[in-house]
C-alpha positions in Angstrom: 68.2 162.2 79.1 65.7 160.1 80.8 66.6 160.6 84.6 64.6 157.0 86.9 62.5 158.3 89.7 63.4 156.8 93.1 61.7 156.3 96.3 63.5 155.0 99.2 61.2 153.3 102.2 61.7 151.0 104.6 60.6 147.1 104.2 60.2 143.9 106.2 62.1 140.5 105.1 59.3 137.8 105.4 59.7 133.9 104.5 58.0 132.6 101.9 56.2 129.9 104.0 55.8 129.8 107.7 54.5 126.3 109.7 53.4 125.8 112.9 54.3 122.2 114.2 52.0 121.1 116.9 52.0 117.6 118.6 48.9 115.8 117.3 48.8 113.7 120.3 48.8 114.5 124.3 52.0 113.6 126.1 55.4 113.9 127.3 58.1 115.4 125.3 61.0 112.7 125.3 63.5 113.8 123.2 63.7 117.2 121.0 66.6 116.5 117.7 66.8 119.3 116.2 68.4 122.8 117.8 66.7 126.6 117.6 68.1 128.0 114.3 69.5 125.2 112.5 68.0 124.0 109.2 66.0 121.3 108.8 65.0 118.8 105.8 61.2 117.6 105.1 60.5 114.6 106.5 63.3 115.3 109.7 62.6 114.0 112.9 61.9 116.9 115.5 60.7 115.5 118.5 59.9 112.3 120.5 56.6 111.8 122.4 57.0 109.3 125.0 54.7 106.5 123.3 54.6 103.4 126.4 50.7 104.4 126.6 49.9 104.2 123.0 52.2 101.3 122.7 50.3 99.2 125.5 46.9 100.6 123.6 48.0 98.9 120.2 49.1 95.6 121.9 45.6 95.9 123.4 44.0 96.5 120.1 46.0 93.8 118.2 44.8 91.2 121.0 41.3 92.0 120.6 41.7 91.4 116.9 42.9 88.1 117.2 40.3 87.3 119.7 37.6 88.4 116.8 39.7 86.8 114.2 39.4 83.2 116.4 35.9 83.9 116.9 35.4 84.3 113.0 36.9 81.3 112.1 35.0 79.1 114.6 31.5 81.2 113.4 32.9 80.4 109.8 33.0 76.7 110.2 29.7 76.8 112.7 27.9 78.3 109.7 29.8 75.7 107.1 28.1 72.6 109.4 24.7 74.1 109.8 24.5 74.7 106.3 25.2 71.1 105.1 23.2 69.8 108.1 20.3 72.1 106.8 20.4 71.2 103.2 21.0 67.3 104.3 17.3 67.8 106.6 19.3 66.6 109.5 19.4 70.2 111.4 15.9 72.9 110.6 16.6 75.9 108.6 16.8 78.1 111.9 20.2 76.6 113.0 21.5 77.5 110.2 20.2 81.1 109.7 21.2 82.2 113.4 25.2 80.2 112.7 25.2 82.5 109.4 23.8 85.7 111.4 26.3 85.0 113.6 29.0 84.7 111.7 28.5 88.1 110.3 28.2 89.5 113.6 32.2 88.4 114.0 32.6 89.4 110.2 31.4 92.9 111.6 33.3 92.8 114.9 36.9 91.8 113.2 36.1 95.1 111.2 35.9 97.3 114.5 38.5 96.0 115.7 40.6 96.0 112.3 40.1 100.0 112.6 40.5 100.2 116.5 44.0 99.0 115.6 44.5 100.9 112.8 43.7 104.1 114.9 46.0 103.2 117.4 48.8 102.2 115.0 48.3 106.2 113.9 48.3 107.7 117.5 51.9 105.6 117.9 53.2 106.9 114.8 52.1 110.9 115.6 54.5 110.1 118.7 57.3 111.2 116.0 57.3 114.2 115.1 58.4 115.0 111.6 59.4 118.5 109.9 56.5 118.6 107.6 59.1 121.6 104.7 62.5 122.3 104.8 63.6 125.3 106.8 64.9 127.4 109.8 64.0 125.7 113.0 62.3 128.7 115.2 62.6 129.2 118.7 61.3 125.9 120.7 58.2 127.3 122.8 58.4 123.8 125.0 61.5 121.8 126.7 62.0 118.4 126.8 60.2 116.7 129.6 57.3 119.3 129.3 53.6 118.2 128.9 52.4 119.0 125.4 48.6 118.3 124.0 47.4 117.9 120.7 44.2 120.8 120.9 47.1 123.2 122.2 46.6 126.5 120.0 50.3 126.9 120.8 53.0 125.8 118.1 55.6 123.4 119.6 58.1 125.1 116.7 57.5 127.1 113.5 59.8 126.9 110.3 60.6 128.6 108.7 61.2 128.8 104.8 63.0 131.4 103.3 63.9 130.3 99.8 62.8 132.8 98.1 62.3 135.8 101.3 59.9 138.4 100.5 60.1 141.6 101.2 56.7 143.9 102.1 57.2 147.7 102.0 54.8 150.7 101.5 55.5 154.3 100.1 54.0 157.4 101.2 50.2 158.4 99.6 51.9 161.2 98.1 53.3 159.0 95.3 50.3 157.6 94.1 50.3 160.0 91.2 53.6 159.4 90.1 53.0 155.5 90.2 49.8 155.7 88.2 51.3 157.4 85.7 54.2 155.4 85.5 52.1 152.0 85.7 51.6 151.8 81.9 52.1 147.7 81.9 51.9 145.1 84.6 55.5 145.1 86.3 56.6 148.5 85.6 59.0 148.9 88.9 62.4 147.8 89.5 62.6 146.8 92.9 66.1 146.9 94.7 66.5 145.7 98.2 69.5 146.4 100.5 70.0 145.2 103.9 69.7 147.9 106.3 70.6 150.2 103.3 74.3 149.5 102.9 76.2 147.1 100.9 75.2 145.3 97.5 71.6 144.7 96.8 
């Protein structure tokens, strides 16, 4: 009868998919909600950056906006008079061509300032940390209270997902013969995986 071949080595569990969280933003780590070695869900809060400096930043940049937004309107209307003035001969041509080059000089500014506020509304929301897969919660490489920055090449956490695992293992050189010849298709091997060589597989 047709007796398998077996070769018995040693592998390594892996997970499937590994990510490093990092804070995206310098600053103080508030509050930390998850603990080392629990599960998390996508989209789970992790961690807390204190956020009173990027809040005071996007009050600032929402007041500068509604300065340029005023300054628009009052450029729009400027613009609106000269024009009628202009076409009426009451006022030259020149009035109205600097009110009208002014007024897109505010239409430009309210731009800036639209995406100055738009930048700091991000920086407040990368305050939050989020778990970007679900997973096992690694070891926390920070406590709370601890200074973290957003170009640090350390992780804060990694996660860890290990649904599937995968398993790496190598057998000895002296095989290869055997595997060649047995190769004839493109998953020829039964694979059976034990942990630490006892029980089911």
């Amino acid at each position: 009868a047709d007796v398998p071949r077996v070769a018995e080595t040693v592998g390594t569990a892996k997970p499937s998919v590994t990510v490093q969280v990092r804070a995206r933003v310098d600053g103080q780590i508030r509050k930390v909600h998850f603990k080392e070695g629990s599960a998390v869900t996508e989209g789970q809060l992790l961690f807390e950056i204190d956020s009173e400096s990027f809040e005071a930043t996007l009050k600032e940049a929402e007041a500068t906006l509604e300065a340029s937004r005023a300054t628009l309107r009052l450029t729009k209307i400027d613009m609106d008079r000269s024009e009628n003035l202009s076409k009426a001969g009451a006022a030259p041509v020149e009035v109205f061509q600097k009110a009208r080059a002014s007024h897109e000089n505010s239409v430009a500014a309210v731009a800036r300032d639209s995406a100055k506020r738009d930048v700091a509304k991000l920086q407040l929301g990368y305050c939050k940390v989020l778990a970007p897969i679900a997973g096992i919660a690694g070891k926390l490489e920070t406590d709370g209270g601890s200074l973290t920055r957003g170009y640090d090449p350390r992780p804060v956490i990694s996660i860890n997902n290990s649904q599937p695992v995968y398993v790496e293992f190598a057998l000895p050189e002296r095989l290869l013969p055997q595997v060649r010849a047995a190769a004839p298709g493109p998953a020829p091997f039964e694979v059976e995986v034990t942990k630490g060589g006892n029980g089911p597989p």
